[in-house]
N, C-alpha and C positions, 0 to 999 in steps of 0.2 A: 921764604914763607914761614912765617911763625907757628911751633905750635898748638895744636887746640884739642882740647879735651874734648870739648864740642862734639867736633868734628868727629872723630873718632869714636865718640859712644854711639854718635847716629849712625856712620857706618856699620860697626858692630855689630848695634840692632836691625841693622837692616839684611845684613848679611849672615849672623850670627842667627838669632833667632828666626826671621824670617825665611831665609836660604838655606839653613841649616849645617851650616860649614863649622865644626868643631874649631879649629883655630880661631874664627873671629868670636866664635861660644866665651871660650878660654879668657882672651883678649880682653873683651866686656866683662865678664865679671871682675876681671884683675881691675878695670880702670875705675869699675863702680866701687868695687872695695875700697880702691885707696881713695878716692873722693870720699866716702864716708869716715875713713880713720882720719883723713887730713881734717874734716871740719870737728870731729870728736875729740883730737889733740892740738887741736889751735887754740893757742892762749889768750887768754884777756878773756873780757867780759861782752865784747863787743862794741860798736860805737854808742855811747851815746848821745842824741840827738838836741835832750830835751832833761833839765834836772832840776827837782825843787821840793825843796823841805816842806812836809804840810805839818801842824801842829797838832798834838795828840788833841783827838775827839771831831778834829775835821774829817770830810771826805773830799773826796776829787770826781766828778762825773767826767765819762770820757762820752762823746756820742760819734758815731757815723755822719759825717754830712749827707751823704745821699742821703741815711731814713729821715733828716732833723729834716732836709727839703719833701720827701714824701707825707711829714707829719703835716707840714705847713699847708701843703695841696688839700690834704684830709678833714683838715680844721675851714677851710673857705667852706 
């Protein structure tokens, strides 16, 4: 069985905060902790999806699909 950070934080909170058992208390904080330093000291910039040079004095509009199809509803 692999394993899962998951897992174990739902636990935690379930028994931790919920139940009130100091050890699982303990437990959960340690795992929240290191999930926040691990994503705080992971390098890079992250994936980019999407890259493109625009030319000075352009802009780029970004829109939501949902609102652009709520606008089109609104406009009939």
């Amino acid at each position: 069985m692999p394993f899962s950070y998951t897992k174990l934080i739902r636990k935690g909170a379930l028994k931790g905060i919920l139940g009130g058992h100091r050890g699982w208390q303990v437990g959960l904080f340690i795992l929240v902790v290191g999930q926040l330093l691990r994503k705080a000291v992971k390098r890079g910039s992250g994936v980019v999806t999407h890259s493109q040079k625009i030319p000075v004095g352009e802009g780029l509009e970004v829109l939501h699909q949902r609102n652009a199809e709520e606008k089109s509803l609104e406009d009939e």
